[in-house]
BAMAR-497334 format. One line per 4 residues: number of its first residue (from 1); their letters; for each residue x, y negated, z of C-alpha. Coordinates in nm, 2 decimals. Example, Ala and Ser with C-alpha at 12.3 -4.5 7.8 and 13.67 -1.06 7.14 Angstrom:
<sites>
1> as> 1.23 0.45 0.78 | 1.37 0.11 0.71
</sites>
This chain:
<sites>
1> xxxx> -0.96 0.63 -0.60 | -1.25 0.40 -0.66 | -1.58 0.48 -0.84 | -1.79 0.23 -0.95
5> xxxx> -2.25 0.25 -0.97 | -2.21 0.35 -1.29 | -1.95 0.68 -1.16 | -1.66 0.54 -1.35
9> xxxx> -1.35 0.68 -1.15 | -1.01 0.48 -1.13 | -0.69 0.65 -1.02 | -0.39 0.42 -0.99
13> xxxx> -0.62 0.13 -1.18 | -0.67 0.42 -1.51 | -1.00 0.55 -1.59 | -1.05 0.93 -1.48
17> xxxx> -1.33 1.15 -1.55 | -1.44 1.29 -1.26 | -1.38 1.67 -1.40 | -1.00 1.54 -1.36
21> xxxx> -1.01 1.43 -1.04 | -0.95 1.82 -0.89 | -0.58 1.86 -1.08 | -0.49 1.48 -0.95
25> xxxx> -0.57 1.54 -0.62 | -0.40 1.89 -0.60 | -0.08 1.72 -0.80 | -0.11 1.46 -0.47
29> xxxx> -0.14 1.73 -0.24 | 0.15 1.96 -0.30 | 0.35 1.71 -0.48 | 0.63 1.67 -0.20
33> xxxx> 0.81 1.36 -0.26 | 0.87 1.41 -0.64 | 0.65 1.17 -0.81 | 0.63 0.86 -0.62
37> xxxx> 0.24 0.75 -0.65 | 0.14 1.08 -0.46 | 0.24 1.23 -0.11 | 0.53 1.31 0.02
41> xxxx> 0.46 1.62 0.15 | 0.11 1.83 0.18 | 0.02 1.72 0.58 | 0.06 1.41 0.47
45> xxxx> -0.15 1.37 0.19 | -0.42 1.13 0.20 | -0.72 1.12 -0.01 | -0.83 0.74 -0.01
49> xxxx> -1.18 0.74 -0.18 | -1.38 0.36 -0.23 | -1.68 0.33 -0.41 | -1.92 0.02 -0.49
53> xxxx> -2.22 0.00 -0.39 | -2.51 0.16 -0.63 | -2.37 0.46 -0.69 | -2.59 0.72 -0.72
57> xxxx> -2.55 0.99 -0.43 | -2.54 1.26 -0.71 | -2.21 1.10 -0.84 | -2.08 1.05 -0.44
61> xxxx> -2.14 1.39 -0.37 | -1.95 1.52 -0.72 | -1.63 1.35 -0.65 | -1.65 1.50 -0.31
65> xxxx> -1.71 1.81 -0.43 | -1.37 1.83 -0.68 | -1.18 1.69 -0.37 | -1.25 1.89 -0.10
69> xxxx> -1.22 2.20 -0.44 | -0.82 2.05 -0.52 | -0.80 2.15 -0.15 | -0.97 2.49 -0.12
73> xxxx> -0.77 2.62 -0.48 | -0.47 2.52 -0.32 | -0.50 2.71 0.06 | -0.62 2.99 -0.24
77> xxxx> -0.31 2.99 -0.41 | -0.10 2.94 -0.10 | -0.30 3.25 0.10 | -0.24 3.47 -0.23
81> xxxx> 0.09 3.38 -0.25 | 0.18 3.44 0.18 | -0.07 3.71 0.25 | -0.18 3.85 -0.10
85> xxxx> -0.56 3.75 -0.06 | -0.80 3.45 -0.07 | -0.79 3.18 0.17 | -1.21 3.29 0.26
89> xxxx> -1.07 3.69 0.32 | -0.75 3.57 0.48 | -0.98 3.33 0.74 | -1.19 3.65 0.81
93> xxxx> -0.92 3.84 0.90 | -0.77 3.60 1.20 | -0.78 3.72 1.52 | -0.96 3.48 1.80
97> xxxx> -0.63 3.37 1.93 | -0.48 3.35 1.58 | -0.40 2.99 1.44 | -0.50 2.91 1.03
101> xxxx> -0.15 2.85 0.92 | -0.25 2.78 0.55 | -0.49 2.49 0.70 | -0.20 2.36 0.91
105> xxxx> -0.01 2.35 0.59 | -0.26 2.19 0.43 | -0.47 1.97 0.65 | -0.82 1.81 0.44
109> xxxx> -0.71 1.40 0.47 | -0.99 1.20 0.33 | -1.03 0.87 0.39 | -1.38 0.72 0.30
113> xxxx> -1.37 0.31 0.24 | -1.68 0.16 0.30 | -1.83 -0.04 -0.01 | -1.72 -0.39 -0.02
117> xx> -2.00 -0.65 0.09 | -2.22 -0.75 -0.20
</sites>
C-alpha cells in the first residue's frame, strides 16, 4: 500500500479510500491462499505500507489506525468464535503463565517503507 502527500491510497496500483483499507487488510489477513494478491495464511500476512514524503501525520496516523483495527476485528471475531467473548475480555482473563493463542494466530506484521529520497 502506498499513500501519497496528498493521502491518496493505492492498493495493488488502484485507488483506495482509506475508510476501505480496514476490509482489504482483513481480506489479506485471513484470506489463506485463496486469492493470490493476499497471504497465504494469517501468520504470514504482511502489511507493506510506503508513503511519500509530505504527507501529513494526520493522514499517517489514519491509515495506521484502520490497519492495526482489520487486525483487532479479526482476534474479535476469532475470540467470539473460540471462547464466546471479545479479544480485550478474553486477554483479561489469561492466566500469568497462559499464552494469547488468538495473537499467535494472528501475529500484527507491518512493514513500514521509508519514503523514497526526494
Amino acid at each position: 500500500m502506498l499513500v501519497n502527500e496528498d493521502g491518496v491510497v493505492l492498493i495493488d496500483n488502484e485507488i483506495t479510500q482509506i475508510s476501505a483499507i480496514r476490509d482489504i487488510v482483513k481480506r489479506h489477513i485471513t484470506n489463506n491462499g485463496r486469492e493470490p494478491q493476499f497471504s497465504v495464511s494469517p501468520q504470514d500476512a504482511v502489511t507493506s505500507f510506503k508513503t511519500t514524503r509530505g504527507l501529513s501525520y494526520e493522514n499517517y496516523i489514519s491509515v495506521l489506525d484502520e490497519i492495526k483495527s482489520a487486525y483487532n476485528e479479526v482476534r474479535d471475531e476469532a475470540a467470539q468464535s473460540q471462547f464466546g467473548t471479545n479479544y480485550l475480555t478474553y486477554l483479561a482473563r489469561l492466566g500469568d503463565d497462559e499464552e494469547d493463542v488468538i495473537k499467535e494466530q494472528f501475529p500484527l506484521k507491518i512493514s513500514l517503507a521509508e519514503p523514497d529520497p526526494d
